[in-house]
C-alpha positions in Angstrom: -17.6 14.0 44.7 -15.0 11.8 45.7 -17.6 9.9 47.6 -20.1 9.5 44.4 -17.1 8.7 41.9 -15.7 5.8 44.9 -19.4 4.2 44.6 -19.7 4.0 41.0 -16.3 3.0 41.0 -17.2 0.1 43.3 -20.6 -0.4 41.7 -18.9 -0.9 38.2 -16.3 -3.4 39.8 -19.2 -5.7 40.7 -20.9 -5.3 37.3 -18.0 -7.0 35.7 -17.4 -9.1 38.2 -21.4 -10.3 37.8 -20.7 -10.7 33.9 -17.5 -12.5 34.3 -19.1 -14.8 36.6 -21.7 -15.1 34.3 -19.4 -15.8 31.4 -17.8 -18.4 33.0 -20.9 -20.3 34.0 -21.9 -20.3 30.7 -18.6 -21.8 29.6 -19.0 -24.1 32.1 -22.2 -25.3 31.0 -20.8 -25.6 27.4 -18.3 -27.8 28.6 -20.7 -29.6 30.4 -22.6 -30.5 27.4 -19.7 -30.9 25.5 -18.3 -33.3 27.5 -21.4 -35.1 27.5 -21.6 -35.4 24.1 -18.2 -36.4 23.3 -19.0 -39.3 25.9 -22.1 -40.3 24.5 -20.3 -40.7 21.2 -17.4 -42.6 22.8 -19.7 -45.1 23.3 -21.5 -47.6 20.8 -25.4 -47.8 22.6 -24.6 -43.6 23.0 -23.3 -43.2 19.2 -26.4 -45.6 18.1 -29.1 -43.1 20.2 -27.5 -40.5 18.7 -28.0 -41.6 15.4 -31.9 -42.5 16.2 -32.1 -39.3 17.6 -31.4 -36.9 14.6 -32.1 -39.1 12.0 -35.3 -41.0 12.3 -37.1 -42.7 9.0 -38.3 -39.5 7.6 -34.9 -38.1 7.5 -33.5 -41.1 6.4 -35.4 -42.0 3.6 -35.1 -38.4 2.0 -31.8 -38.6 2.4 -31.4 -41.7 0.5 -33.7 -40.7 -1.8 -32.0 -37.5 -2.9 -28.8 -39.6 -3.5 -30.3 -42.0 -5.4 -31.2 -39.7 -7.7 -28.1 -38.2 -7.7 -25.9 -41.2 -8.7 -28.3 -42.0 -11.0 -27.5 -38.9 -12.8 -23.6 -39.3 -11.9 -23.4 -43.2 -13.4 -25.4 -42.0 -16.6 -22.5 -39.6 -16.9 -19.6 -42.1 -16.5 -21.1 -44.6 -18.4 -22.5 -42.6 -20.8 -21.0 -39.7 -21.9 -17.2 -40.4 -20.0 -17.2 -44.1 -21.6 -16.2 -45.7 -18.4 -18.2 -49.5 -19.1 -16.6 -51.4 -16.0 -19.5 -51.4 -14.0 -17.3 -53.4 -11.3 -14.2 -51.4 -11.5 -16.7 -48.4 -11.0 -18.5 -50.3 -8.0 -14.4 -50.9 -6.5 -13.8 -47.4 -6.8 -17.1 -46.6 -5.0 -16.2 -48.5 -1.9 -12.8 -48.3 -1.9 -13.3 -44.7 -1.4 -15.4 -45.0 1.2 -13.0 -46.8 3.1 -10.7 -43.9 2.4 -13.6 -41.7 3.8 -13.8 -43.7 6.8 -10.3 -44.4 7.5 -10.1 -40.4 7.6 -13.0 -40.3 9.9 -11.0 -43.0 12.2 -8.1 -40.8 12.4 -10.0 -37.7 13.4 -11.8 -39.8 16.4 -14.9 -38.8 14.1 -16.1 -42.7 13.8 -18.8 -44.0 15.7 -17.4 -46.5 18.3 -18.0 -50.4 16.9 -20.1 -52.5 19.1 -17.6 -55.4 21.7 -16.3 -57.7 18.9 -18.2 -60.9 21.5 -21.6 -59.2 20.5 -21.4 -59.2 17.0 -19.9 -63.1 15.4 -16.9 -62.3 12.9 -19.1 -64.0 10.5 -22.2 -62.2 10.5 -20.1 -59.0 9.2 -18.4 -61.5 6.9 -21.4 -62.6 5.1 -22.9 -58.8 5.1 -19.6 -57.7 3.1 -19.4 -60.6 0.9 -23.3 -59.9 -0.1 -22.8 -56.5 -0.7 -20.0 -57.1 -3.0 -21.9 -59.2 -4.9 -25.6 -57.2 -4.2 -23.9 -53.7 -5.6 -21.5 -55.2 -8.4 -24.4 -57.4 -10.1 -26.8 -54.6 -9.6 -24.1 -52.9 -11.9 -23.6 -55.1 -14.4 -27.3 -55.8 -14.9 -27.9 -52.2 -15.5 -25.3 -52.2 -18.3 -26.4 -55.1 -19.5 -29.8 -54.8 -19.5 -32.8 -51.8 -20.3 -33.8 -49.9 -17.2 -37.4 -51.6 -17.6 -36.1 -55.1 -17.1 -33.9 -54.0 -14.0 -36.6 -52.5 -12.4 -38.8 -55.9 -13.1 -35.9 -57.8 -12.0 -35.8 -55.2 -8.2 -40.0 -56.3 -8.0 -38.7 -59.8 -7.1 -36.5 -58.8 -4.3 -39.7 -57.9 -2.5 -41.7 -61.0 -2.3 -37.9 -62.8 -1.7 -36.9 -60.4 1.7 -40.2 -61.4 2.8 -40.0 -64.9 2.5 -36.3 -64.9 3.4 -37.4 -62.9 6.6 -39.5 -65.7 7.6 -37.5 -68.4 7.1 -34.6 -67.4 8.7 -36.5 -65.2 11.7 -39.9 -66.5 11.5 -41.6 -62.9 10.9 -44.7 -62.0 9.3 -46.4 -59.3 7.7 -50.0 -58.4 7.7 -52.0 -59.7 5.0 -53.1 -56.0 4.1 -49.8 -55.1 3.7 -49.1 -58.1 1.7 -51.9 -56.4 -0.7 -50.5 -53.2 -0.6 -47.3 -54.6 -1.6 -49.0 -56.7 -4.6 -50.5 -53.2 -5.9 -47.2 -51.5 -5.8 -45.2 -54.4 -7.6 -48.1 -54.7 -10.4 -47.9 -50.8 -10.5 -44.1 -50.7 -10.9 -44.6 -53.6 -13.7 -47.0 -51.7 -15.7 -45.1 -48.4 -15.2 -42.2 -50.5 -16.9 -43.3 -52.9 -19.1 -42.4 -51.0 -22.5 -38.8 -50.9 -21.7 -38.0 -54.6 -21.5 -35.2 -55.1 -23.5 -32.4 -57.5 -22.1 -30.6 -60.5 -23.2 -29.6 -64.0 -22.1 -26.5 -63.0 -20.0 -28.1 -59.9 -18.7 -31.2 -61.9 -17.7 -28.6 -64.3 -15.8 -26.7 -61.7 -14.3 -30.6 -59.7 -12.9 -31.4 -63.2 -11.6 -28.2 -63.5 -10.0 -28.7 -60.3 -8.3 -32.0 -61.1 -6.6 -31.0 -63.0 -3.6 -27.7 -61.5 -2.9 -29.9 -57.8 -2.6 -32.5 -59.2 -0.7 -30.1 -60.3 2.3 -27.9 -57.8 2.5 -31.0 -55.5 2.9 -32.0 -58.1 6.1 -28.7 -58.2 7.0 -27.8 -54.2 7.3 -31.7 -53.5 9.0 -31.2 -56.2 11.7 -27.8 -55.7 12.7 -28.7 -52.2 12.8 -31.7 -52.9 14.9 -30.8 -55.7 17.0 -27.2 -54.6 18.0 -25.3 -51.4 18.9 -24.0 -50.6 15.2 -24.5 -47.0 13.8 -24.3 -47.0 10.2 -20.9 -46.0 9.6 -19.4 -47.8 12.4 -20.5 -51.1 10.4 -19.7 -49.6 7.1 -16.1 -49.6 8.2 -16.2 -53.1 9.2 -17.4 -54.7 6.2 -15.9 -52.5 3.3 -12.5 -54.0 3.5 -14.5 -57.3 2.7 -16.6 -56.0 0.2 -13.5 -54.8 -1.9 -11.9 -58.1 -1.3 -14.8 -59.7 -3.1 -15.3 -57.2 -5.7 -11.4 -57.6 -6.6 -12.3 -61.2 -7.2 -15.6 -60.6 -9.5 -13.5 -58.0 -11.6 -12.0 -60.8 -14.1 -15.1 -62.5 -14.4 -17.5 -59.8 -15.2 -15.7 -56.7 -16.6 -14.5 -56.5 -20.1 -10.9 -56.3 -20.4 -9.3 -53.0 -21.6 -9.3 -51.0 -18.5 -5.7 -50.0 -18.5 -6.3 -48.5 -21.8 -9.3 -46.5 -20.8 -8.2 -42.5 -21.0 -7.3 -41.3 -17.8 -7.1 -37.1 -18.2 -8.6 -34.9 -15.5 -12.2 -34.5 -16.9 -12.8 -38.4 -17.1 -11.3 -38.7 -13.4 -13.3 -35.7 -12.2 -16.4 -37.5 -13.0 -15.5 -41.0 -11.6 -14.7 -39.2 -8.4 -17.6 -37.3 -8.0 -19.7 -40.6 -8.3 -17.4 -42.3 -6.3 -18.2 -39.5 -3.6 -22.4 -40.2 -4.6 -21.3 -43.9 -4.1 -20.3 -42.9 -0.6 -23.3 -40.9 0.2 -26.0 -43.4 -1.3 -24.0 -46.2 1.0 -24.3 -44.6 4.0 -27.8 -43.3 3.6 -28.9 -46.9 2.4 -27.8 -47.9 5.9 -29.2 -44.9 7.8 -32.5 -45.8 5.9 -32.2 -49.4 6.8 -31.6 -48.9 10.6 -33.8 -46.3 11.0 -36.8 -48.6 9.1 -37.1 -52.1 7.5 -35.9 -54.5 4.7 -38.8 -54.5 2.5 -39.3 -50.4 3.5 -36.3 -49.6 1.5 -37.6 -51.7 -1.6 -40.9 -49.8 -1.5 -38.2 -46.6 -1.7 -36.5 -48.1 -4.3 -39.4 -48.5 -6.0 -41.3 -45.3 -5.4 -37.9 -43.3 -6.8 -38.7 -45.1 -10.0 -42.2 -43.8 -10.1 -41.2 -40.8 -9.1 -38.8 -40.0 -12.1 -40.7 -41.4 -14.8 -43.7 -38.9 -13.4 -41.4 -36.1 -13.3 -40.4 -36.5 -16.8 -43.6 -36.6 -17.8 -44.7 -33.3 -15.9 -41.1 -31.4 -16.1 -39.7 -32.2 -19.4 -42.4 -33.3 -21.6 -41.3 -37.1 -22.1 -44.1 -39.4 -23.0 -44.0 -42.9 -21.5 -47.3 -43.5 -23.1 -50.5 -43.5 -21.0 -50.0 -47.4 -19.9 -46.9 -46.3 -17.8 -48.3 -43.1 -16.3 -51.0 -45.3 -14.8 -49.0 -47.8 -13.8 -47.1 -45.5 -11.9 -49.8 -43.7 -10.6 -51.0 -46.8 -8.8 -48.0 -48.0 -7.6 -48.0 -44.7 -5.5 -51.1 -45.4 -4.1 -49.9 -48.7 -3.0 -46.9 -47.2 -1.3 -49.2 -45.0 0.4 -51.2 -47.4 2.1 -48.2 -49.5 2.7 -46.8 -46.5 4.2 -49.8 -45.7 6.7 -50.2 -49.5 7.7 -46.1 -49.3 8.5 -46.6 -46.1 10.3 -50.0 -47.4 12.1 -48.4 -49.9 13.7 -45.5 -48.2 15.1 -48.2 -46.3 16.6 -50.0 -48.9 18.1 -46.9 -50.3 20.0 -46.3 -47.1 21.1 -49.9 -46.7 22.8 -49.3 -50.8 24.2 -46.4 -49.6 25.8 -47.4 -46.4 27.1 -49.9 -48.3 29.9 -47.2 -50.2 30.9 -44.8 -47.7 31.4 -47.5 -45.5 33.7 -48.3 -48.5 35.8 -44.3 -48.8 36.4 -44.2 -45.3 37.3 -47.8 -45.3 39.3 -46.1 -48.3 41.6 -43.7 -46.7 43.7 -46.2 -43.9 44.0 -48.6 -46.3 45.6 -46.0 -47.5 47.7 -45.2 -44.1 48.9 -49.1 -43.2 49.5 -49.5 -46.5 51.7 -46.3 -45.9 54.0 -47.6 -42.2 54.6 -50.8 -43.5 55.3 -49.3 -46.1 57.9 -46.8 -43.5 59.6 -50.3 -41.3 59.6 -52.2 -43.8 61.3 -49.1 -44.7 64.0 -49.0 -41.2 64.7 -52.7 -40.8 65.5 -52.4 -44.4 67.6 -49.3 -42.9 69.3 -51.9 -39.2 69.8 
């Protein structure tokens, strides 16, 4: 007996030695890929795969879609029912919590790492901040100004000005089928919105205004995204300080006065906050979708969110746009359709042009190999 209860004793002893072993190998291996991923982040090409990697177009898109709809619900409520009419007080508040976000994100070592400062000109980040100001706070004040018909009109023209901005500065080109697509969704979105185009003479200025200013800083956050290192938050905390700088200076020119006065109890700052906080969000999934696509892609979205609500009233709530609009709409979606399976048809063809490449680069060495065994073969056999 002593024997048997020395063996068990002995065979327990290397059980849990075996899981304690294996206990620590997992560990290991946890802090393995731990490790890895803390220094794939501390990096800006690592923190920029990483981004590519869990949030490709799809996700994007959704993502900035969802907000979108969001804020639009959170601004009706502070301009509407709240009473808040400073659309670019509203618009400082927006960034200038972000940059309160972000600052927090710094200090937490939860920021992606900015690209060197040699790859990126201090200007290019300069002129991205100052066009966002100006992009976001006229964007603003034409909405308050003007019916949600003639904004949406005025948002058409930012399409047919990225492209033609696009070329001129980086001499790219779209297909001419997906210049038709693009004609079908704008003439959609036109007829979809036609009976709401009520605006006046400084609301039309201030939509006109707008136009340019949104078209670049669209170019602007896709190709740094694309061309460089930058992950969408590590360039939003470079250019927000600039944006608020501009947006200080646009406040005395295009807000009313009274905004001291305004009532400032809990309810009324509730609500700002929580579209400051939407502000945030539909910022940094306007980037994502921006990196993770195109320029003119994020117009189509734009546009398509429009449809997609004036639809939805119609089939959730019982509104009636009036039959003009529901078609309008309803081909405008078929034009972002097609748009959307020429965009996704290319990306597959330069995957399958790149794929041939990449075998014959992979088939070489092989070859290489196969030809010295071959001669060490035959020296053998002359050697035999």
């Amino acid at each position: 007996m002593g024997l048997l209860f020395s063996l068990l004793r002995l065979d327990s002893r290397r059980f849990i030695k075996r899981k304690d072993s294996d206990a620590g190998e997992a560990g290991r291996v946890l802090e393995e890929l731990r490790g890895s991923l803390y220094n794939e982040l501390r990096t800006s090409e690592g923190a920029k795969r990483q981004q590519q990697r869990y949030c490709g177009p799809f996700v994007a898109m959704s993502f900035n879609f969802m907000v979108a709809v969001g804020i639009i619900l959170g601004n009706k409520l502070v301009m509407g029912k709240v009473g808040f009419n400073y659309p670019i007080f509203l618009t400082l508040i927006h960034y200038a919590s972000a940059w309160i976000l972000l600052a927090f994100f710094k200090a937490f070592s939860l920021l992606p790492v900015s690209p060197p400062s040699k790859t990126t000109p201090f200007s290019s980040l300069f002129a991205l901040g100052a066009v966002m100001a100006f992009a976001s706070g006229l964007a603003n004040t034409s909405l308050k100004h003007n019916s949600v018909g003639f904004y949406q009109m005025a948002k058409i023209a930012v399409t047919p000005t990225i492209v033609v901005a696009e070329f001129i500065l980086f001499r790219k080109t779209i297909s001419f089928s997906k210049v038709l697509a693009l004609a079908v969704v704008s003439l959609g979105v036109a007829v979809a919105t036609v009976t709401d185009l009520e605006f006046n003479f400084f609301g039309a200025c201030v939509a006109v205004a707008w136009i340019f200013p949104s078209a670049i800083n669209k170019i602007l956050w896709s190709r740094l995204q694309q061309q460089g290192n930058w992950t969408a938050l590590s360039l939003m905390w470079k250019t927000t300080p600039v944006t608020v700088f501009f947006l200080v200076v646009l406040m005395p020119w295009l807000d009313p006065p009274g905004v001291m006065s305004f009532k400032w109890d809990v309810n009324n700052a509730s609500a700002i906050l929580v579209s400051a906080l939407l502000g945030f969000l539909l910022q940094w999934s306007g980037a994502l979708a921006l990196g993770a696509t195109s320029a003119t892609s994020h117009v189509v979205l734009g546009q398509f969110k429009t449809c997609v609500i004036l639809l939805g009233g119609y089939l959730l709530f019982g509104s009636d746009p009036g039959f003009v609009s529901i078609c309008g709409a309803v081909i405008a979606l078929g034009g972002m359709t097609v748009y959307t399976s020429l965009s996704l048809k290319k990306s597959s063809d330069k995957a399958t042009n790149l794929l041939p490449k990449e075998n014959l680069a992979s088939s070489k060495p092989k070859n290489e190999k196969d030809k010295e065994e071959q001669s060490i073969a035959e020296d053998k056999s002359s050697v035999v």
